[in-house]
C-alpha positions as CSV (number, residue, x, y, z in Angstrom):
1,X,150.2,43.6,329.2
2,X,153.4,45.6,328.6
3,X,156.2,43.4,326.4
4,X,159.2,43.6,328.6
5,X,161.6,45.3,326.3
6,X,158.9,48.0,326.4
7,X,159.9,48.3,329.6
8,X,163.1,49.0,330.4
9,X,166.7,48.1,328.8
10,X,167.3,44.3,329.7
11,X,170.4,45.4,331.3
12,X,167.8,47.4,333.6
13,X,164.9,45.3,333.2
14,X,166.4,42.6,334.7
15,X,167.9,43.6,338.2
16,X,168.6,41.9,340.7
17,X,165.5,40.8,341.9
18,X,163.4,40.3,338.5
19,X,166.8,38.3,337.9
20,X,166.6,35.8,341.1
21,X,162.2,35.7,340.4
22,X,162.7,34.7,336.8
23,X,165.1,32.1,337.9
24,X,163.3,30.3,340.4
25,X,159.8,30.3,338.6
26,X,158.8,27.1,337.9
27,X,157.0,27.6,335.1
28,X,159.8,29.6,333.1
29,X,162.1,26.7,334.0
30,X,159.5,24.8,332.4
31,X,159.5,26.9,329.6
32,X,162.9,27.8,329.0
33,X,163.6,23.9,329.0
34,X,161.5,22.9,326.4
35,X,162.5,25.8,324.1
36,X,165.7,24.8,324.8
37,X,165.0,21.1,323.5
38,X,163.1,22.4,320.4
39,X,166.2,24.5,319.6
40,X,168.7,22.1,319.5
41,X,166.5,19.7,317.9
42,X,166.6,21.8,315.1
43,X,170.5,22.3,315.5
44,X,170.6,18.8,314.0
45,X,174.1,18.5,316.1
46,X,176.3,15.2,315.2
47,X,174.9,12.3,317.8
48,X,176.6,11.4,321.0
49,X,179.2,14.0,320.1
50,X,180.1,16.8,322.3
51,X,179.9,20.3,320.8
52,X,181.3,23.9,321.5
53,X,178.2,26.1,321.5
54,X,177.6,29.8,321.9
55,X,174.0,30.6,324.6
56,X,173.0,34.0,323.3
57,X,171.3,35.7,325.6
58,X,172.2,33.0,328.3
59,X,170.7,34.8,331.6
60,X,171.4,32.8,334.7
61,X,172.5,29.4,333.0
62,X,168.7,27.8,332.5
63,X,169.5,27.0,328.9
64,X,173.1,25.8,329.7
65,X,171.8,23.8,331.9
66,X,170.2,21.7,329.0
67,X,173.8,22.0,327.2
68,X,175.2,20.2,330.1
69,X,172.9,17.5,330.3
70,X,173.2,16.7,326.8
71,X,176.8,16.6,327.1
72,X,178.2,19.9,325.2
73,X,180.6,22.6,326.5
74,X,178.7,26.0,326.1
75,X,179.9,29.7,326.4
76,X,177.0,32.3,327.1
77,X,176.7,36.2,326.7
78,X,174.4,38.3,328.0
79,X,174.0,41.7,328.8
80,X,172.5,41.8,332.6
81,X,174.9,41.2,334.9
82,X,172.5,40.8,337.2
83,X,171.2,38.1,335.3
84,X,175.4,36.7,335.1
85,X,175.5,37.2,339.1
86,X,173.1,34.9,339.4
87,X,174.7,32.1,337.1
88,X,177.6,32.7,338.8
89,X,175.8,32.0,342.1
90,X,174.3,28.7,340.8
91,X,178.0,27.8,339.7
92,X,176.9,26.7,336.2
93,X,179.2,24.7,333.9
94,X,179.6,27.1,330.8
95,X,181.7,30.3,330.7
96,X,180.3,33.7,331.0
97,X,180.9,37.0,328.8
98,X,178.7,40.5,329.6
99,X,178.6,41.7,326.5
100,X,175.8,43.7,324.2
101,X,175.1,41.7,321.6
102,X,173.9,44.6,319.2
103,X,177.5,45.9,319.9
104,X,178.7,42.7,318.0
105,X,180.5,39.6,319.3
106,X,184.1,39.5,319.6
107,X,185.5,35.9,319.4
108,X,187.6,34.2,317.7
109,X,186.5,33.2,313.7
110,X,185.4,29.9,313.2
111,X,185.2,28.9,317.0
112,X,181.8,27.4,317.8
113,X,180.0,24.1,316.2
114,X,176.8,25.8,317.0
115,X,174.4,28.9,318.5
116,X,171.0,28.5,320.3
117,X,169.0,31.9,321.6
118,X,166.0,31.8,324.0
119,X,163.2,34.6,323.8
120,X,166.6,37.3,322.9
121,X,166.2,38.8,319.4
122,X,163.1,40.8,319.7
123,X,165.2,42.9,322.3
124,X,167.5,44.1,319.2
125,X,164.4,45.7,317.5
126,X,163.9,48.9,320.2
127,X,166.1,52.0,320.1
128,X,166.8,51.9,323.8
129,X,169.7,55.1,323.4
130,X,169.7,57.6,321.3
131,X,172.6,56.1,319.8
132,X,170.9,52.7,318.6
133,X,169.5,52.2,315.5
134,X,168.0,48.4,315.7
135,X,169.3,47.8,311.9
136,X,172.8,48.3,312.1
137,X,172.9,46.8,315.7
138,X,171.0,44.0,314.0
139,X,173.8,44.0,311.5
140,X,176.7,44.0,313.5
141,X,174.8,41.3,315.7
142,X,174.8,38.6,312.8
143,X,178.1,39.5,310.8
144,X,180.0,39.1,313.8
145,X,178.1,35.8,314.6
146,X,178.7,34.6,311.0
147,X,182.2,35.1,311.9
148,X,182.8,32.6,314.5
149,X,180.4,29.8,313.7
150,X,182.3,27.4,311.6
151,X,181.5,26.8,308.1
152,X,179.1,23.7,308.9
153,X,177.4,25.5,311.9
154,X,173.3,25.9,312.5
155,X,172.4,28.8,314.6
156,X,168.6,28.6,316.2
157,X,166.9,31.6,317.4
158,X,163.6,30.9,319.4
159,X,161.7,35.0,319.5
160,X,158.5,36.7,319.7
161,X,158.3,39.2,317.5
162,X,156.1,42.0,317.7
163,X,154.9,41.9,314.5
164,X,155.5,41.6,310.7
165,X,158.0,44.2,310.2
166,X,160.3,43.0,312.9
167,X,160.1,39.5,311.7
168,X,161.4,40.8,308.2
169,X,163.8,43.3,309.9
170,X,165.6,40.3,312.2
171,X,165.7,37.7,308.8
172,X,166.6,40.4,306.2
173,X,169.5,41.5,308.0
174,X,170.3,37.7,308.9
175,X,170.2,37.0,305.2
176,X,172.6,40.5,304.5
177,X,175.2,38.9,307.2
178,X,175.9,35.5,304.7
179,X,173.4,33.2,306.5
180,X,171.0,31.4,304.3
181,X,168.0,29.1,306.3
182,X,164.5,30.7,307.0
183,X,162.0,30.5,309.6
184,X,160.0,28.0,311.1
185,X,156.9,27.9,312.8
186,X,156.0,25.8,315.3
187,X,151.5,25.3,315.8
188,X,150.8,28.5,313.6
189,X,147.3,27.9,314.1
190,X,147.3,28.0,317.6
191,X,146.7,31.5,320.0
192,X,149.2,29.5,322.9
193,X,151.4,27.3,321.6
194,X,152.7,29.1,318.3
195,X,156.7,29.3,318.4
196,X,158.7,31.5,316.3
197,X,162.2,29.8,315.5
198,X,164.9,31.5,313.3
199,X,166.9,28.9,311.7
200,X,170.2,29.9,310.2
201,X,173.0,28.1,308.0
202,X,176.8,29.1,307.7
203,X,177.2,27.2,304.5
204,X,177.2,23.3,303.5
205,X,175.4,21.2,305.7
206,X,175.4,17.6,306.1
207,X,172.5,16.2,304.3
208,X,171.9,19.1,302.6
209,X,170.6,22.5,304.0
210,X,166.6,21.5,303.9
211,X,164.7,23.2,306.7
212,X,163.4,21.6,309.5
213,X,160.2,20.2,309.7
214,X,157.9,22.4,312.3
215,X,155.6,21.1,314.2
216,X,151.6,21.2,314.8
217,X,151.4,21.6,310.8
218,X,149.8,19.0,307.8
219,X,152.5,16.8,307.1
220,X,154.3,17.3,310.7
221,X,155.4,13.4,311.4
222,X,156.4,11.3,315.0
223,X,160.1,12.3,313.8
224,X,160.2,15.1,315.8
225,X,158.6,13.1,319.0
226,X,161.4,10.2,318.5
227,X,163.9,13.1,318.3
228,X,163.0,14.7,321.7
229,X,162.8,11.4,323.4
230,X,166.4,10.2,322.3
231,X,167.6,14.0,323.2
232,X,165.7,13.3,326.7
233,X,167.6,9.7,327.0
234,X,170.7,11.2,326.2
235,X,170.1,14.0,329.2
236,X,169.1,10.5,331.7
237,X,172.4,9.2,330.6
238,X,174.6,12.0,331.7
239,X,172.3,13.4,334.8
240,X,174.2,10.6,336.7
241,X,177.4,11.9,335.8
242,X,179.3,8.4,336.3
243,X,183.7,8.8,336.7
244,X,184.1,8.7,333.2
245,X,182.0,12.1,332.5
246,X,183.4,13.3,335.7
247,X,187.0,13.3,334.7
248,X,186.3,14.3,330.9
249,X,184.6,17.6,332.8
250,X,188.1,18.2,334.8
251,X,190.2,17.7,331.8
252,X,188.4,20.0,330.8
253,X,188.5,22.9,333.4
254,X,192.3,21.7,333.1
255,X,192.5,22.5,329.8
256,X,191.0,26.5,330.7
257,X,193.4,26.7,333.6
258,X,191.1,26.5,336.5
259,X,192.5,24.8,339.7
260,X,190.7,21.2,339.6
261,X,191.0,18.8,342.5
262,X,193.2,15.9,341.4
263,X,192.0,12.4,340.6
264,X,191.8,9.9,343.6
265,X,189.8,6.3,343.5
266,X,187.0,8.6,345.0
267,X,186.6,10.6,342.7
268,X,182.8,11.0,341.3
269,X,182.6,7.4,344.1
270,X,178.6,7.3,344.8
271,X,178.4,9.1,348.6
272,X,176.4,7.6,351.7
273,X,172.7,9.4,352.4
274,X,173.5,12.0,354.6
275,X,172.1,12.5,358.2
């Protein structure tokens, strides 16, 4: 079976219908959300603190979703708009920004706590014009990154290379850009269930910069279970979305501009069933 980015650009690859299919599968919703999970596991984000965080590759919102639930503000690029029709369409929380990534990311220094990237960097690897060359687009990619994560940031890239070379490609020009961190590899043993995570560093972390702990692996401990249940409590907490998380959300919108309905005793008030 062909890899995708064998295919077609993504731009192309994912029209409008490939778009709405991949959206609606259950399975990649599945998928999506448990890589999702895994990623920001390994962000090691502050607890119960909301954080500004950068979807790379963010397609129609799946990944943001998670954001949300978890209580961070997110911003996502991609380069589909097909794929950012459809976000728009589902009316997800986070702001969106068509942009090529290979052509470099144009935000402000210093601006986000945090980066997560689902099943993206792989597509940086092929020469899709004549004009690309998957090194320096690779370059540009994580120099302009570096540049607006702060200085305590984590940036988590789940990817499925195609083989060796691209793996050392992606992390040797990570490595070039000021990033220091490595890779880890979830069930490396296993045909299925073998994850490839990119985990980057902007500089001093908390605690130290030790890598994560992967999973499936001698050694691997019921940390990483306890983790994923507390981020799963946290996403039980705020799926009811109770007046307090309601009105931090229009502060919020407030705060970008948007026209927000104003604050009544019903606002976020529990509604009937409906007939």
């Amino acid at each position: 079976m062909s890899r995708p980015e064998h295919i077609a650009p993504p731009e192309i690859f994912y029209n409008e219908d490939e778009a709405e299919k991949y959206t609606v599968n259950s399975r990649i919703q599945t998928i999506q959300t448990e890589l999702t999970d895994r990623a920001i596991e390994l962000l090691q984000l502050p607890e119960d603190e909301s954080c500004l965080l950068l979807d790379i590759g963010c397609g129609s919102g799946l990944s943001g979703e998670v954001l949300d639930e978890l209580g961070h503000i997110w911003v996502g690029v991609d380069v589909s708009p097909s794929m950012l029709n459809v976000a728009v369409d589902r009316e997800v929380e986070g702001d969106l920004i068509l942009n090529d990534i290979g052509a470099g990311i144009s935000l402000r220094p210093g601006m986000f706590d945090g980066a997560i990237s689902i099943s993206v960097l792989q597509w940086l690897c092929n020469a899709d014009k004549s004009s690309h060359n998957p090194q320096q687009r690779l370059s540009r990619f994580f120099t302009t990154l570096y540049t607006c994560l702060t200085r305590t940031a984590r940036a988590i890239f789940q990817f499925y290379p195609e083989d060796q070379n691209q793996v050392q490609l992606i992390v040797s020009s990570a490595m070039r850009a000021g990033f220091t961190g490595g890779l880890v590899i979830d069930y490396p043993n296993s045909a299925k269930a073998k994850k490839w995570f990119l985990c980057l560093f902007t500089g001093v972390q908390e605690g130290g910069t030790q890598m994560p702990q992967a999973r499936g692996v001698e050694g691997d401990t019921i940390v990483n279970e306890k983790r994923v249940e507390r981020n799963r409590g946290r996403r039980e907490k705020t799926r009811g979305k109770d007046k307090k998380w309601v009105l931090k959300k229009k502060e919020g919108l407030r705060m970008k501009g948007k026209s927000v309905p104003v604050d009544t005793k019903y606002t976020a008030r529990k509604r009937g069933p409906k007939f």
